[in-house]
C-alpha angles and dihedrals in degrees: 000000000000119000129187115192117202084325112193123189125178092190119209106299123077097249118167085240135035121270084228120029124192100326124174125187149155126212118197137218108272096007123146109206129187120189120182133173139135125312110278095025103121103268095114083044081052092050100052094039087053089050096047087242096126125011128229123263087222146353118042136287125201130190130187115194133007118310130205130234116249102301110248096015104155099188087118102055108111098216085207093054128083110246097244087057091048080052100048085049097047099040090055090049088065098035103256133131103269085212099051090044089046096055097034084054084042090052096044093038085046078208099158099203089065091230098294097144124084110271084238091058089055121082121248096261087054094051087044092064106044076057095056094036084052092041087054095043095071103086093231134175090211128037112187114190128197114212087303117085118165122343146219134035143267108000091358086057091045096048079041097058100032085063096054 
C-alpha cells in the first residue's frame, strides 16, 4: 500500500500555490491507477513523490514494498557509453546481476546487437526502450510510470505489453 496524508508539494518552480495541496490518498495492493489532468497539474510532481524521488514539503507519505522509478526514465543512460556497460552500472546500483538484467532488456528490446554501440550511436526510440526493459527488469511491488508505458511496435509492442 502507498498513502499519502494531506501531502503538499510546491515542485520545482516558484509558483504562489503548491503543485499538490493537501492531498490525501491510499493506493492499494494491485491496484492499477490512472490519473490524468491537464499539463502542469501536478501528475510528473506525483510521480516523483510515489518513487521517492522527491519528498514532500508537508503531510506524510508511506510506502509498503518496493517502488520503481519512473518506468522508462532514461536519466541514467551515459551517451558515451555502450548500453551493456549503462546496464552493468545501473544493475549494480540496485543490486542485480548486470548479466541476467542485460539479457532479460536484450530479450524484451529484441535489439540483436545486445546493446554493444555506444547509447549516443542508437536512436532515441532505441534509447527509450532499454529504459523502459531495464525499468521492468527491477521486480518491483510498485511500478510508477510517467506518460511512457511500454515501447516499440509489432513484436517489440506485443513483448512490451505482455510484460506489463
Amino acid at each position: 500500500m502507498i498513502s499519502l496524508i494531506d501531502v503538499t508539494c510546491h515542485g520545482d518552480a516558484p509558483l504562489p500555490h503548491p503543485v499538490l495541496g493537501q492531498v490525501s490518498v491510499i493506493f492499494r495492493t494491485a491496484e492499477r491507477v490512472g490519473i490524468l489532468a491537464r499539463p502542469g497539474r501536478g501528475k510528473s510532481t506525483l510521480a516523483r513523490l510515489l518513487c521517492g524521488m522527491d519528498r514532500p514539503d508537508a503531510g506524510v507519505l508511506r510506502r509498503q514494498g518496493r517502488v520503481s522509478w519512473p518506468i522508462g526514465s532514461s536519466g541514467f543512460l551515459h551517451p558515451d557509453l555502450t548500453g551493456a556497460m549503462n546496464i552493468a552500472i545501473a544493475a549494480r546500483a540496485v543490486g542485480a546481476d548486470p548479466a541476467e538484467t542485460l539479457a532479460f532488456c536484450t530479450r524484451l528490446t529484441g535489439q540483436p546487437d545486445g546493446f554493444a554501440r555506444r547509447m549516443g550511436g542508437y536512436a532515441p526510440s532505441v534509447r527509450a526502450a532499454l529504459a523502459c526493459a531495464f525499468s521492468l527488469s527491477q521486480r518491483c511491488d510498485w511500478y510508477i510510470a510517467d506518460e511512457t508505458i511500454g515501447f516499440g511496435e509489432g513484436p517489440q509492442r506485443a513483448r512490451s505489453d505482455a510484460m506489463l
